[in-house]
Each structure stands twice: as C-alpha cells, then as structure tokens.
C-alpha positions as MATLAB code, in Angstrom:
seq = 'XXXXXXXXXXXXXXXXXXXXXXXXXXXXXXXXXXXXXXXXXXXXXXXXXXXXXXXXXXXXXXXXXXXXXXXXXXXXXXXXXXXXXXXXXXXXXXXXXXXXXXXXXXXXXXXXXXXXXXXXXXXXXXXXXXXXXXXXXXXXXXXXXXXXXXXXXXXXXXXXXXXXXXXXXXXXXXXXXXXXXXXXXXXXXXXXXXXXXXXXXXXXXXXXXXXXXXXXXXXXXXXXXXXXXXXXXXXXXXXXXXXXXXXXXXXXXXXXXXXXXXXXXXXXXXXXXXXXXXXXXXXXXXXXXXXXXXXXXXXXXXXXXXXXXXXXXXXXXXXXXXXXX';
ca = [
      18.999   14.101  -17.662;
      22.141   15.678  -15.890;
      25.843   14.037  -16.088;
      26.410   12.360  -13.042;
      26.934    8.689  -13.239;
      24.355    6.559  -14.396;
      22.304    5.240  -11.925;
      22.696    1.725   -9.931;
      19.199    0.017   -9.231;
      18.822   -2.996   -7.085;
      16.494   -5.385   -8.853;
      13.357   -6.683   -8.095;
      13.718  -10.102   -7.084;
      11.230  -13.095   -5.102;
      12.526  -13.878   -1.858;
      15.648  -11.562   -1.920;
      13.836   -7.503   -1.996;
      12.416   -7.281    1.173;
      12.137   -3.927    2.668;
      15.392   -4.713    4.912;
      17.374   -5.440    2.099;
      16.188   -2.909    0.307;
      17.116   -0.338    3.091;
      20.507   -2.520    3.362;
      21.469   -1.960   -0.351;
      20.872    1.912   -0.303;
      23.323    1.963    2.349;
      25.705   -0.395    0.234;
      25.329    2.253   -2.401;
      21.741    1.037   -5.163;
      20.369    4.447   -6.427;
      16.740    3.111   -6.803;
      15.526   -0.309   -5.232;
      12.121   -1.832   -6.345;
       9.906   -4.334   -4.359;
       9.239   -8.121   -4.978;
       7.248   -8.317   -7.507;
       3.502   -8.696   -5.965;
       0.397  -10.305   -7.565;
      -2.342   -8.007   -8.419;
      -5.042  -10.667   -7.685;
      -2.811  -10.841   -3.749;
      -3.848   -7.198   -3.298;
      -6.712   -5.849   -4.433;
      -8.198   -8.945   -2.267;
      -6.216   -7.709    0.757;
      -4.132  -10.696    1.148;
      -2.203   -9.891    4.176;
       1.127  -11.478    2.726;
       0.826   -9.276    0.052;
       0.347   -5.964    1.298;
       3.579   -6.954    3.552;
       5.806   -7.024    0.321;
       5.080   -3.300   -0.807;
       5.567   -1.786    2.971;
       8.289    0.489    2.610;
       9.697    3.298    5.049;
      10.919    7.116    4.999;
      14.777    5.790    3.930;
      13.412    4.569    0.925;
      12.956    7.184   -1.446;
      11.409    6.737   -4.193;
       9.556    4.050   -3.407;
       8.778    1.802   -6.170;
       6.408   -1.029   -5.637;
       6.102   -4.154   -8.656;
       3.170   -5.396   -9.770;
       2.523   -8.337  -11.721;
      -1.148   -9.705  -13.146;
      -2.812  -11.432  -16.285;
      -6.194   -9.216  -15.576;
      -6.571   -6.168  -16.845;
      -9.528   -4.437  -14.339;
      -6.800   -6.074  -11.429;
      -3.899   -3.960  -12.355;
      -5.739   -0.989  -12.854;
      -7.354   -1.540   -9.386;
      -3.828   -2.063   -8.256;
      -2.555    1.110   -8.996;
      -5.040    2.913   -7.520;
      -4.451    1.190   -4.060;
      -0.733    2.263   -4.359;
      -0.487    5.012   -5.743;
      -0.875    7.061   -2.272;
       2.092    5.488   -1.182;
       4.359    4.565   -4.163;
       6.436    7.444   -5.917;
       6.344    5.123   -9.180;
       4.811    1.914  -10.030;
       6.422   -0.119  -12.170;
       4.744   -3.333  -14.181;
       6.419   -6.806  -14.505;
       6.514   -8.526  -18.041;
      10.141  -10.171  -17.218;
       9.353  -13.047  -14.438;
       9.842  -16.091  -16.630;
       8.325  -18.346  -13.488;
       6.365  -20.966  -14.862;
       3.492  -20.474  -11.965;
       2.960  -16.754  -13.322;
       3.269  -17.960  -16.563;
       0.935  -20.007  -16.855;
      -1.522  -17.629  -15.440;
      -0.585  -15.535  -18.657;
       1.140  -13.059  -16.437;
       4.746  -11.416  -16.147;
       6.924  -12.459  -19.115;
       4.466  -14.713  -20.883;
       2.667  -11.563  -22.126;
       5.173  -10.510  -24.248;
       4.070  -12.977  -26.826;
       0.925  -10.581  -27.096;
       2.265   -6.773  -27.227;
      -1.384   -5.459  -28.314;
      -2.033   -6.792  -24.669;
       0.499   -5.419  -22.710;
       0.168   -2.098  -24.170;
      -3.850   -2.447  -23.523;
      -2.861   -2.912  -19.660;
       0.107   -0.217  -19.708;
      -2.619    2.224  -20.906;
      -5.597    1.285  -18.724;
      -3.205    1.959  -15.694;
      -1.601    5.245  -17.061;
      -5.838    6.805  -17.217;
      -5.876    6.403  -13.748;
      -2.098    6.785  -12.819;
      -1.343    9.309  -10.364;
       2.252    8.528  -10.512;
       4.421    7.909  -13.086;
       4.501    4.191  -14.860;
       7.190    2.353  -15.940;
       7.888   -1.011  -17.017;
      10.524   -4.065  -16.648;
      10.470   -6.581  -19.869;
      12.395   -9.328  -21.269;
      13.560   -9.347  -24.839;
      10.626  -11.752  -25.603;
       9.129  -15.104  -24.966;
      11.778  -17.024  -27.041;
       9.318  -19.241  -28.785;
       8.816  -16.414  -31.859;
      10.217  -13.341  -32.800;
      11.396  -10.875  -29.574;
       8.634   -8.174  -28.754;
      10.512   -6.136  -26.754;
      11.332   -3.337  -28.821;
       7.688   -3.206  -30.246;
       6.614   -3.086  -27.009;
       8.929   -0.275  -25.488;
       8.471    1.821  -29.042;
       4.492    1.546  -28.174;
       4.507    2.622  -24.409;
       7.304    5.241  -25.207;
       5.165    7.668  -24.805;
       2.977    7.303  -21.370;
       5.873    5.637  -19.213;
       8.736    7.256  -17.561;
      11.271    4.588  -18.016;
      11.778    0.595  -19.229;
      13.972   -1.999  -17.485;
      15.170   -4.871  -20.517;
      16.232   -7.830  -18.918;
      18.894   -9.084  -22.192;
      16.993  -12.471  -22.351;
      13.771  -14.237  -23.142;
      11.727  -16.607  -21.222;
      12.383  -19.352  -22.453;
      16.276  -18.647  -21.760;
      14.950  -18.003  -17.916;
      18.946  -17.231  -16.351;
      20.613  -19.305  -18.705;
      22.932  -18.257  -21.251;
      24.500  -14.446  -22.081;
      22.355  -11.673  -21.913;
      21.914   -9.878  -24.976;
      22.913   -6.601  -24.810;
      23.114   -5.785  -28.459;
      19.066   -6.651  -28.426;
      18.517   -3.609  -25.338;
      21.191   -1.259  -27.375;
      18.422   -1.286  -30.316;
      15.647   -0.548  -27.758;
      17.825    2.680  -26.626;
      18.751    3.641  -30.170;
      14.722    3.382  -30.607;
      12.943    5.057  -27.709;
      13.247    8.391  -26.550;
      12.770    7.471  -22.601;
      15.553    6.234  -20.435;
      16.587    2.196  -20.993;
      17.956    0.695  -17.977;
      19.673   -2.448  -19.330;
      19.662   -5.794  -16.331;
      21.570   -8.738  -17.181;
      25.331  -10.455  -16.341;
      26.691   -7.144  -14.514;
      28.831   -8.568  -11.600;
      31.343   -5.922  -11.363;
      32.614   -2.825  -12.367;
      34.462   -4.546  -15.408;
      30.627   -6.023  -16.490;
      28.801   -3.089  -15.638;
      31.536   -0.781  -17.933;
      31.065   -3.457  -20.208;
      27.104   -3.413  -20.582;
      27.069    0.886  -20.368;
      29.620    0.559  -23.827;
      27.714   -1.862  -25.437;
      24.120   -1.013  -24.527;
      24.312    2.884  -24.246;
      21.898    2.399  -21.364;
      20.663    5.451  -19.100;
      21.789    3.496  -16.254;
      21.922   -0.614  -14.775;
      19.557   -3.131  -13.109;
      21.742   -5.610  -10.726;
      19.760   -9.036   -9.499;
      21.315  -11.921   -9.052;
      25.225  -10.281   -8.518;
      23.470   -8.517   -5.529;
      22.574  -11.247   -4.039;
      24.156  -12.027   -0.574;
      26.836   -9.370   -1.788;
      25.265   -5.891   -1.261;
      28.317   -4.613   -1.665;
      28.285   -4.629   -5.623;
      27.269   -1.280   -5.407;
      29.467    0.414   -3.526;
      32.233   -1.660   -5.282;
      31.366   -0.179   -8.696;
      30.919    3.194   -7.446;
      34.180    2.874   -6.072;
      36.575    1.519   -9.063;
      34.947    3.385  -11.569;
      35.002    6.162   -9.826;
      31.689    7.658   -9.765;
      31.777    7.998   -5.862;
      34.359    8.689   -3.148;
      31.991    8.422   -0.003;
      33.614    5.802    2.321;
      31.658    2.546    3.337;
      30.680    2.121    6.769;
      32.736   -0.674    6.855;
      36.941   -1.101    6.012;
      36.655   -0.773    2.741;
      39.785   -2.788    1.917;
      38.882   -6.614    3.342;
      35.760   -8.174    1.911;
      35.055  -10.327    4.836;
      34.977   -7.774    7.047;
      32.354   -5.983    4.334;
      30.355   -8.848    4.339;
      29.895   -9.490    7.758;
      28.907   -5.855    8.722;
      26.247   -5.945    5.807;
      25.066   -9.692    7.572;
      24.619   -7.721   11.330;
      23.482   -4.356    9.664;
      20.592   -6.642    7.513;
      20.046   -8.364   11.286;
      19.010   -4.735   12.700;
      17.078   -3.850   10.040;
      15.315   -6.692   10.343;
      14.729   -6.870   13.960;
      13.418   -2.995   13.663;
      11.533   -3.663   10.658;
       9.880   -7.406   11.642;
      10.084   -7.768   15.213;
       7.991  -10.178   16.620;
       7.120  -11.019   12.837;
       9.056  -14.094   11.124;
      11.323  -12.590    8.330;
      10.473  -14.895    5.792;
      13.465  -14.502    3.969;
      15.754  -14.459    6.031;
      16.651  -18.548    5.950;
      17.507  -17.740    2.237;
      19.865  -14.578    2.871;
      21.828  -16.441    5.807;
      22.972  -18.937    2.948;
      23.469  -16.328    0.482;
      25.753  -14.808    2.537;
      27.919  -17.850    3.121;
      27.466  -19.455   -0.218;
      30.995  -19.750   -1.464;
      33.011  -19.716    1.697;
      35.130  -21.956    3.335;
      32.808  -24.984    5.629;
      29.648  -23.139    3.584;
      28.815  -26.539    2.672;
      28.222  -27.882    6.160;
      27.090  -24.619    7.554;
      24.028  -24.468    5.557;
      23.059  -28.138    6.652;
      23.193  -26.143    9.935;
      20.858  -23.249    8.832;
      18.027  -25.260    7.385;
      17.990  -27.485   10.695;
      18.114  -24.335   13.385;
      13.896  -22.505   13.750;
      15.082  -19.803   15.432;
      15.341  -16.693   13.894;
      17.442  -14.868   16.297;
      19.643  -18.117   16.838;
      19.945  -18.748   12.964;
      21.263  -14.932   12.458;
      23.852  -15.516   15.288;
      25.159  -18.387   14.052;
      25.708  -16.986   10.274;
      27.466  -13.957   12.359;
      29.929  -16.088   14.470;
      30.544  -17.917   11.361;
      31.524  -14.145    9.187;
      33.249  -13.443   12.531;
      35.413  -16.521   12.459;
      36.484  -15.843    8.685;
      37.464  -12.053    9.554;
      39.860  -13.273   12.293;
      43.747  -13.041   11.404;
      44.583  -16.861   11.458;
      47.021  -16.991   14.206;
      50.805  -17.788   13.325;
      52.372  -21.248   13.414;
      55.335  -21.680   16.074;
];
C-alpha cells in the first residue's frame, strides 16, 4: 500500500446509495462508494427493482456492487451475473434489519462463522473479481465473531469493512473501535473501520485508535456529502478546491441539493427517483422551519416540484438577511 492518505469510502446504505448520490459524493470528495445493498434472491430472478440498484456509470470507478443473501447457490449465482460489470463485489454480514434477519441473511450470520466462510468461499471459486466483505463485530447475543471470521477469509478476500457494533446494538450506543483495532492487529489484509466518524476530529480519532487502512462513513454522510471534502480539507490530506465556496456551509449544501437534482434528472429521467423524498428531508433536517418544511415534502407528488421547493428553501437560508433600519 503507498502513503497517501487513507482512503474515504461512502457507505453502503438502503435508501440513501443510489447511483446519483454515489456520483454526488465522489465529487464531494468519497474515494470508493458501494451500492445499496441488493438481495441475491432480487437478482438472480431478474427483479427489475433490483437490477436498478447495481446500475452504475463510467464516473464511478471502481464500481462496487453489495450483495446480501441467506442461500448459498444464490450468492454464488450472484456473482457471476456481476462480475462483468462490477470491479469488486463485496458481501453484506452487517445489515442488522430485522426483515433480512430473519431470513438468516446480512448480520444474523455472524452467529454461524463456519457459514459465512462456506459462502465467502463458494463465491471466491467462481470470482472473477476480487471479494471482499463488510461485518459487524457480532450478533450481540454470544461471543463477537468478527475477528474469527476476518482471520478465516484473510486469505481469499481483498479487504473487510467492521462496522464497531453488533446487531443487537443496531445504531445505538459507541462503536467499538478497540474490537476492529484487534481485527487489524490480526489480519494481514486492509481493515476499513465504519462507525461514529462525523468529522475530521472523529475520523483522526478512529485512524489512532483502530490503526485502520482507511474509513467507512454512513450515517454522517447523510444529507451532508460534504463530510468528505471537509476531512480532506482540515486534515490536510487534500488541497483541491470544492466546486462550491468552500467557506459557508449553506451555500455547500445547497449546490450539493441542485448538483444531486442533475444527476438525477440525467440519471432517472422519466423514471421516479425513489429516494429522492428521503434526501430532500435529509438535506433540511436540522435547519431553521425544517420542521414545517418536511410536512410540505411528504404532501407535494411531484418530483420536479418537490426538488424546487427544497432548492428555494437552501436558497432562502444562503441569502444575507437584510439589515434592520
């Protein structure tokens, strides 16, 4: 591995990792961004939803496609229907969803690491592409499996993700980075560690305590793309200007808002951008009259009109409030 900074990845999330926001964060600065995580069963029976959630496009490079699945003969299927297209695949054992769950997929393996291995393997024999794998520390109902489990695949995968908590903790709590430091002290492959990194204060924080080859952001991405080019910038890893004035967060924000609107009309258009209802409130969670303006959002159809009225609102917030008399 060379010197440079460690690398920023954008982290697979339900609802949030479209393609558009995908494109959106490299531009805001994420190294690597992954899909949504996509059901195995969804694809290999050419569920049209489902093959929309690993389309990807020539900006995106690599692209890395997730996979989920309780059945073994499904994943391996599934990597064979990607692999022309993906640059890596990488296999979910973190969701801690109760509807995968309870279909004995995504995090709820981890309670059975002969299994997971048994699935890592059957898709490395017929991997054209490298492997790797996203985990949390465990279930949370009996001893943590993660390090057993990275330890085991070590040596067919190019990389693991550890999410610092178990299932049963779901995004409650700390993450614990102590727990993913003993998975990079173990393995020999790069550790990305994903958990509580909001800034660049958190994300010099986890580096220290987790030695990690690099850092998974989720839910401090979300409706602020901008994380990444924010850590770049005060840790100073990167000097490349934003396309936007750097020094006045509103003015960051709504740039990323209309930038994510073009992508999506290029991307989408005439489709319905099914997430789009849940990054308009993202992007005004927090702000002054947010309250009231996502009663608005959820009552307006319209795409078009519903991505307007989130700009005029950003627009009305970057404004210099005029002087009193």
């Amino acid at each position: 591995m060379d010197n440079g900074p460690p690398p920023l990845f954008l982290a697979p999330m339900a609802g949030v990792t479209d393609l558009a926001y995908r494109l959106l964060a490299r531009e805001c600065g994420a190294d690597v961004t992954v899909t949504e995580f996509t059901a195995a069963s969804g694809l290999t029976r050419r569920n049209a939803h489902s093959w929309l959630k690993v389309e990807s496009d020539p900006r995106e490079s690599p692209f890395i496609p997730q996979i989920f699945g309780g059945d073994i003969d499904e994943m391996v299927a599934t990597v064979m229907l990607l692999q022309d297209r993906a640059d890596v695949i990488d296999i979910n054992f973190g969701c801690p969803a109760p509807k995968v769950c309870r279909n004995d997929a995504g995090a709820a393996l981890l309670r059975d690491p002969d299994r997971v291995v048994a699935m890592v393997q059957a898709c490395l024999e017929v991997a054209e592409v490298p492997i790797t794998v996203k985990v949390r520390l465990g279930t949370g109902g009996g001893p943590n499996t993660a390090l057993e489990v990275a330890k085991r695949l070590e040596a067919g995968i190019k990389r693991i993700c550890v999410h610092g908590r178990t299932l049963r903790q779901r995004y409650s709590g700390t993450a614990d980075w102590q727990q993913i430091r003993e998975i990079v002290e173990a393995v020999d492959i790069p550790v990305i560690a994903n958990g509580d990194v909001v800034d660049a204060a958190t994300a010099t924080a986890c580096l220290e305590a987790t030695g990690a080859a690099g850092l998974m952001i989720g839910r401090g991405a979300i409706g602020r793309p901008t994380i990444f080019h924010e850590i770049k910038r005060d840790l100073g890893w990167s000097s490349t200007p934003p396309p936007w004035d750097d020094d006045d967060a509103a003015v960051a924000r709504l740039w990323c808002w209309n930038r994510y609107m073009e992508l999506s009309e290029e991307l989408y258009a005439p489709r319905f951008n099914k997430n789009l209802k849940r990054h308009a409130v993202s992007f005004t969670k927090g702000l002054p009259g947010a309250s009231a303006m996502r009663v608005k959002l959820h009552q307006e159809g319209d795409q078009r009109a519903l991505g307007m009225m989130v700009t005029h609102y950003l627009e009305e917030l970057v404004r210099p409030n005029p002087i009193a008399a």
